[in-house]
TIVO-2410 file (N, C-alpha, C; in nm, 3 decimals):
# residues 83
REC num residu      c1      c2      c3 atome chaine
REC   1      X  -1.358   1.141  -2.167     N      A
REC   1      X  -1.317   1.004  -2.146    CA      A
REC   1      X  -1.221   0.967  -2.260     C      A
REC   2      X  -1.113   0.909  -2.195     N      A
REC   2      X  -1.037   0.862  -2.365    CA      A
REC   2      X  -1.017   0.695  -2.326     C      A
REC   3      X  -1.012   0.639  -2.472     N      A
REC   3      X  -0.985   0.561  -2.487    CA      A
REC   3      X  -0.849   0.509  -2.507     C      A
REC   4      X  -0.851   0.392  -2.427     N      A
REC   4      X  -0.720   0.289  -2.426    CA      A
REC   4      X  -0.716   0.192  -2.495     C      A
REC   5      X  -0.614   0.142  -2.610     N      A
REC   5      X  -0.629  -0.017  -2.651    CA      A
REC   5      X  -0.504  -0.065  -2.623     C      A
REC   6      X  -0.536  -0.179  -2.563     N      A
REC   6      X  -0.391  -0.272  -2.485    CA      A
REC   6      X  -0.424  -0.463  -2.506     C      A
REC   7      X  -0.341  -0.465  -2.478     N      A
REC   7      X  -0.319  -0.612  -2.489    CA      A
REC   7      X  -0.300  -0.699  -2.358     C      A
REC   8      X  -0.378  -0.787  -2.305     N      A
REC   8      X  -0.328  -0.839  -2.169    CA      A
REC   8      X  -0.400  -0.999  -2.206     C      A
REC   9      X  -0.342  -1.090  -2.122     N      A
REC   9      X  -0.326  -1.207  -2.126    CA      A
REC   9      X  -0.506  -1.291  -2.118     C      A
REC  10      X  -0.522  -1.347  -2.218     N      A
REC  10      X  -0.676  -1.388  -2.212    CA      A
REC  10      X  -0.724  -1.472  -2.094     C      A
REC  11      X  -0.609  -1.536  -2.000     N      A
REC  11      X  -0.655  -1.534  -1.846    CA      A
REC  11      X  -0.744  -1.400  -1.734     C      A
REC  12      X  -0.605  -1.329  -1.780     N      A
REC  12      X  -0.653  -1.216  -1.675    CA      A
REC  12      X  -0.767  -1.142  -1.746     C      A
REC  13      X  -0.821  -1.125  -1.886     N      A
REC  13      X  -0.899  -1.102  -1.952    CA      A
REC  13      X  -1.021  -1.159  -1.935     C      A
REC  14      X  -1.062  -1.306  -1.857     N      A
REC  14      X  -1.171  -1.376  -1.847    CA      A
REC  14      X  -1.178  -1.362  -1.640     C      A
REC  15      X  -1.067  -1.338  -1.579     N      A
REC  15      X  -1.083  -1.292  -1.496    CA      A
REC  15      X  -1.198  -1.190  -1.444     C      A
REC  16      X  -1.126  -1.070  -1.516     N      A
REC  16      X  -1.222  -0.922  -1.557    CA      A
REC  16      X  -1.323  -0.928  -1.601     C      A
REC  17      X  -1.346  -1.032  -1.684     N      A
REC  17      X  -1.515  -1.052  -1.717    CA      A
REC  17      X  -1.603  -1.101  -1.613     C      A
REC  18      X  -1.525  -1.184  -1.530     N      A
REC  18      X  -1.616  -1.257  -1.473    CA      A
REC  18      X  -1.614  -1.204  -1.317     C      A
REC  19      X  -1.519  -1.116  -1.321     N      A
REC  19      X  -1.567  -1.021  -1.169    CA      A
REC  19      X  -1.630  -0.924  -1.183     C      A
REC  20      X  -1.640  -0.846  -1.313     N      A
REC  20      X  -1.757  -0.740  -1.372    CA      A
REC  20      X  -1.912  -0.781  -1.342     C      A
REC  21      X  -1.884  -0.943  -1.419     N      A
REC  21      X  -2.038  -0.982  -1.422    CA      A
REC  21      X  -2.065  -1.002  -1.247     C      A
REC  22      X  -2.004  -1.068  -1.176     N      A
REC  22      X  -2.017  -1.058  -1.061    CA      A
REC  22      X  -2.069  -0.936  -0.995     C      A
REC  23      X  -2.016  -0.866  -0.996     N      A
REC  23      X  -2.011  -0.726  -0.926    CA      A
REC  23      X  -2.115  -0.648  -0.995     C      A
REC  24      X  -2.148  -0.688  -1.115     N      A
REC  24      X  -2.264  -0.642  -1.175    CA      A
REC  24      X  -2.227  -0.483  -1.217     C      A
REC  25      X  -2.095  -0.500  -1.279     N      A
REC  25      X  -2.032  -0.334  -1.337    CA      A
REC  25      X  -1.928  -0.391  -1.459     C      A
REC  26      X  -1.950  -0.274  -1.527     N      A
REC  26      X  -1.889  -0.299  -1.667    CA      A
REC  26      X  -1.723  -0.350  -1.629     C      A
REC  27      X  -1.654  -0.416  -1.735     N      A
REC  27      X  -1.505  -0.423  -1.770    CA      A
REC  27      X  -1.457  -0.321  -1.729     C      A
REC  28      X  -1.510  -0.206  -1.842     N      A
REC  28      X  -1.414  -0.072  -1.834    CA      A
REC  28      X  -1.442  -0.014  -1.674     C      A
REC  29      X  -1.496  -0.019  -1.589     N      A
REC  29      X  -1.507  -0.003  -1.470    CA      A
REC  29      X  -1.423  -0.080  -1.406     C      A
REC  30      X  -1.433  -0.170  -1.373     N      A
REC  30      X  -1.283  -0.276  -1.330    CA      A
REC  30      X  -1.144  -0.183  -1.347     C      A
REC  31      X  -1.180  -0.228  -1.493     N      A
REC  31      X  -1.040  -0.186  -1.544    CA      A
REC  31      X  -0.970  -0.062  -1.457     C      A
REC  32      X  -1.073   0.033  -1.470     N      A
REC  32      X  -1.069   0.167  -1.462    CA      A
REC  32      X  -0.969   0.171  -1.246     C      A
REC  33      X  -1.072   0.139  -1.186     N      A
REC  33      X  -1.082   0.096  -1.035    CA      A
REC  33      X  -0.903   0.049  -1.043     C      A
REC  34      X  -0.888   0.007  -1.128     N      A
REC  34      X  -0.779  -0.123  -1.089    CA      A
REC  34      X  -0.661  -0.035  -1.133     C      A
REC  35      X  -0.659   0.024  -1.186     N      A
REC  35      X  -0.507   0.124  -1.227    CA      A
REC  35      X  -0.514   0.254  -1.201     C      A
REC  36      X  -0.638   0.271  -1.150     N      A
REC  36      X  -0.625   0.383  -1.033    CA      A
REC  36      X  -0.557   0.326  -0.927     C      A
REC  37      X  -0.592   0.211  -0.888     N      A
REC  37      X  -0.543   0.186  -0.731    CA      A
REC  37      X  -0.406   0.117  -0.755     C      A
REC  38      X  -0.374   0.134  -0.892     N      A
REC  38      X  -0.244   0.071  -0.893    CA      A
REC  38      X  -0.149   0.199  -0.884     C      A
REC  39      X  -0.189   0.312  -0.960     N      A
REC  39      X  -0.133   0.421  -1.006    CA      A
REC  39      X  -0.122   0.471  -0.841     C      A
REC  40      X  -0.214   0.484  -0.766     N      A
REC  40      X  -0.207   0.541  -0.638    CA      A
REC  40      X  -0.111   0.500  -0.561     C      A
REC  41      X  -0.071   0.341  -0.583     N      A
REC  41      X   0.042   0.265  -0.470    CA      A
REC  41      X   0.159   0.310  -0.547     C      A
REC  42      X   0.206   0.322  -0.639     N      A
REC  42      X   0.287   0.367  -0.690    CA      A
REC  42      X   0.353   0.498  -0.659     C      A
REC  43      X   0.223   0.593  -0.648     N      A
REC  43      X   0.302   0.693  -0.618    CA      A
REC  43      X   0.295   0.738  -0.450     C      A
REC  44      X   0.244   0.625  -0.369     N      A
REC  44      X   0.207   0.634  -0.215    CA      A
REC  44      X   0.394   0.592  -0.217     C      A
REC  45      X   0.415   0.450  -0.291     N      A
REC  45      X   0.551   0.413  -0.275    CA      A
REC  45      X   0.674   0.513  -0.312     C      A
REC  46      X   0.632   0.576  -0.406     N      A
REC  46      X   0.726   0.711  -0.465    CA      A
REC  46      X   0.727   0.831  -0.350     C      A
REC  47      X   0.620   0.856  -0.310     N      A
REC  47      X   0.658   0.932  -0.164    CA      A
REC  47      X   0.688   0.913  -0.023     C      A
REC  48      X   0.695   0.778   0.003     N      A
REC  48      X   0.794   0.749   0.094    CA      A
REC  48      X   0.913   0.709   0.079     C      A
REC  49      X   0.933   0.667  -0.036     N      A
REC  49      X   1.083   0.700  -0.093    CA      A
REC  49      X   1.147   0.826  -0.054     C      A
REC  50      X   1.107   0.915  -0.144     N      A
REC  50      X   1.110   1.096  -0.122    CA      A
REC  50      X   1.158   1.112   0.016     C      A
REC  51      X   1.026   1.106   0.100     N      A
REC  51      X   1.049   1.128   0.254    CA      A
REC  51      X   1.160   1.029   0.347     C      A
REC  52      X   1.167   0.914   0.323     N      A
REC  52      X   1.358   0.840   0.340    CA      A
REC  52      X   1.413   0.915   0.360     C      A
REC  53      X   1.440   0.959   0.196     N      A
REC  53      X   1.568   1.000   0.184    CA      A
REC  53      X   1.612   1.191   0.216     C      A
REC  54      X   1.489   1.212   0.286     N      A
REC  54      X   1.499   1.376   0.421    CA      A
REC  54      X   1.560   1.306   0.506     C      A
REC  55      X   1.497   1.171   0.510     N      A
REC  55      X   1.531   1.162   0.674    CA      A
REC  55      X   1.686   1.140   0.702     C      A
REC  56      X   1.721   1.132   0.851     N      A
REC  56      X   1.838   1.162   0.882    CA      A
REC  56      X   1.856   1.035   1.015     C      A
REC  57      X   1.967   0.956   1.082     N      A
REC  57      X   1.975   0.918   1.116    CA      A
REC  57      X   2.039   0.925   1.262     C      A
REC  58      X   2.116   1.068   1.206     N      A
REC  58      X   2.166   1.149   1.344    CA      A
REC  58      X   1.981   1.206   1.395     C      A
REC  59      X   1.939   1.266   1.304     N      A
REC  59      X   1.823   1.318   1.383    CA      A
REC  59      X   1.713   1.182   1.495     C      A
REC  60      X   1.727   1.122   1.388     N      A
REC  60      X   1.647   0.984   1.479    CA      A
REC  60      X   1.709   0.954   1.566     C      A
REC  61      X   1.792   0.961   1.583     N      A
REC  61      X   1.905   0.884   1.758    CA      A
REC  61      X   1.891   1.033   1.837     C      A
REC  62      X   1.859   1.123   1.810     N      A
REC  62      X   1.843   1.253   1.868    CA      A
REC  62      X   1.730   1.201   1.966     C      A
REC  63      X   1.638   1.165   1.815     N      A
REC  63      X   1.503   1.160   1.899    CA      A
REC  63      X   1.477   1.073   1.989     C      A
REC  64      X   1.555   0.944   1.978     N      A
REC  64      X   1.538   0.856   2.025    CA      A
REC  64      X   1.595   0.870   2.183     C      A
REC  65      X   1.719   0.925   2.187     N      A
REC  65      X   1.742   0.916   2.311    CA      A
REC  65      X   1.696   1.044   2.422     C      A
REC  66      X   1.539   1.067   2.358     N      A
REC  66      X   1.481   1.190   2.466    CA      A
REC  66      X   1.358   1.101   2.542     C      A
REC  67      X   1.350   0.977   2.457     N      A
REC  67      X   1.251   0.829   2.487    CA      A
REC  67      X   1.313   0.762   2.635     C      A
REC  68      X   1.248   0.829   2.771     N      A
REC  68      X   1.234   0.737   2.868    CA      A
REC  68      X   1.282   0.615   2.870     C      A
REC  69      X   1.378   0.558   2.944     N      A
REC  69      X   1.386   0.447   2.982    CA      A
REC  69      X   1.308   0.379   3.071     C      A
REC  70      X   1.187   0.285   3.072     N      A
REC  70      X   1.140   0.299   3.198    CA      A
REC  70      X   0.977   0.164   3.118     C      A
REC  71      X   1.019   0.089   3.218     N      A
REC  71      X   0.904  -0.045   3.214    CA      A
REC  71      X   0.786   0.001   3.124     C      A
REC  72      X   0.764  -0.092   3.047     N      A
REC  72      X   0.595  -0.046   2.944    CA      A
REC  72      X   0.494  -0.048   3.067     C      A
REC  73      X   0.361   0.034   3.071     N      A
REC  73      X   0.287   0.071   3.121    CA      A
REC  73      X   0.198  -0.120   3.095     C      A
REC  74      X   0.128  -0.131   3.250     N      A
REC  74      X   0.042  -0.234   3.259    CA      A
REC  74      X  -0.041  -0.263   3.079     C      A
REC  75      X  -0.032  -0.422   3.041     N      A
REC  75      X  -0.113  -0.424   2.947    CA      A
REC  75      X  -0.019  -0.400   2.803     C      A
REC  76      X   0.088  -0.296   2.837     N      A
REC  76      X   0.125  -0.275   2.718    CA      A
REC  76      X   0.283  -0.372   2.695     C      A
REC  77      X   0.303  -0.438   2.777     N      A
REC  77      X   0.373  -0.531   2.719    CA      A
REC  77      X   0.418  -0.625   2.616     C      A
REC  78      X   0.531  -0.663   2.570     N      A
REC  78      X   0.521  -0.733   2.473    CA      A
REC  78      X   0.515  -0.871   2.526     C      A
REC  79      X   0.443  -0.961   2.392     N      A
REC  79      X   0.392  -1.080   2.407    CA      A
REC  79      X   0.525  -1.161   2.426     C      A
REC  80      X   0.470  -1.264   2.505     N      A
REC  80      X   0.627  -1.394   2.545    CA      A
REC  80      X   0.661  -1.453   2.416     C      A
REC  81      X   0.746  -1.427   2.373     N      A
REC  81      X   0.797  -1.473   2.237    CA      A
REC  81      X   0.785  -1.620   2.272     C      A
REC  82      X   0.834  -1.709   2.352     N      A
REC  82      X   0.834  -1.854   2.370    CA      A
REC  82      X   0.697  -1.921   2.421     C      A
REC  83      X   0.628  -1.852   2.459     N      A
REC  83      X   0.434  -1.886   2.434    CA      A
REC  83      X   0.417  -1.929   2.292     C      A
***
């Protein structure tokens, strides 16, 4: 386990206390939860970046025009925009 020392705003600091005590789990647990799941969107956002920029736009109109023309199936309609 290593230790971190940081500085963050004594709002969001009494925040964290008081959803710990809630939740009935330490700070450093919070803490911990919370920049994992920050660190994770980050790099969820960093790999669809990545994968963009494979993609191709000739290939998508490829694909697109092998897509049936032809009425949505019962049910699967789209909703009346002016409802």
């Amino acid at each position: 386990m290593t230790t971190i020392q940081g500085s963050i705003p004594d709002s969001l600091a009494l925040q964290v206390r008081e959803f710990a005590e809630r939740e009935h789990v330490s700070m450093d647990m919070v803490l911990s939860i919370a920049l994992a799941s920050q660190i994770a969107g980050w790099q969820n956002r960093d790999s669809i970046q990545q994968r963009a920029r494979r993609g191709s736009w000739d290939k998508f109109d490829r694909v697109m025009e092998k897509v049936r023309d032809v009425p949505p199936l019962e049910g699967d309609e789209m909703p009346d925009a002016s409802a």
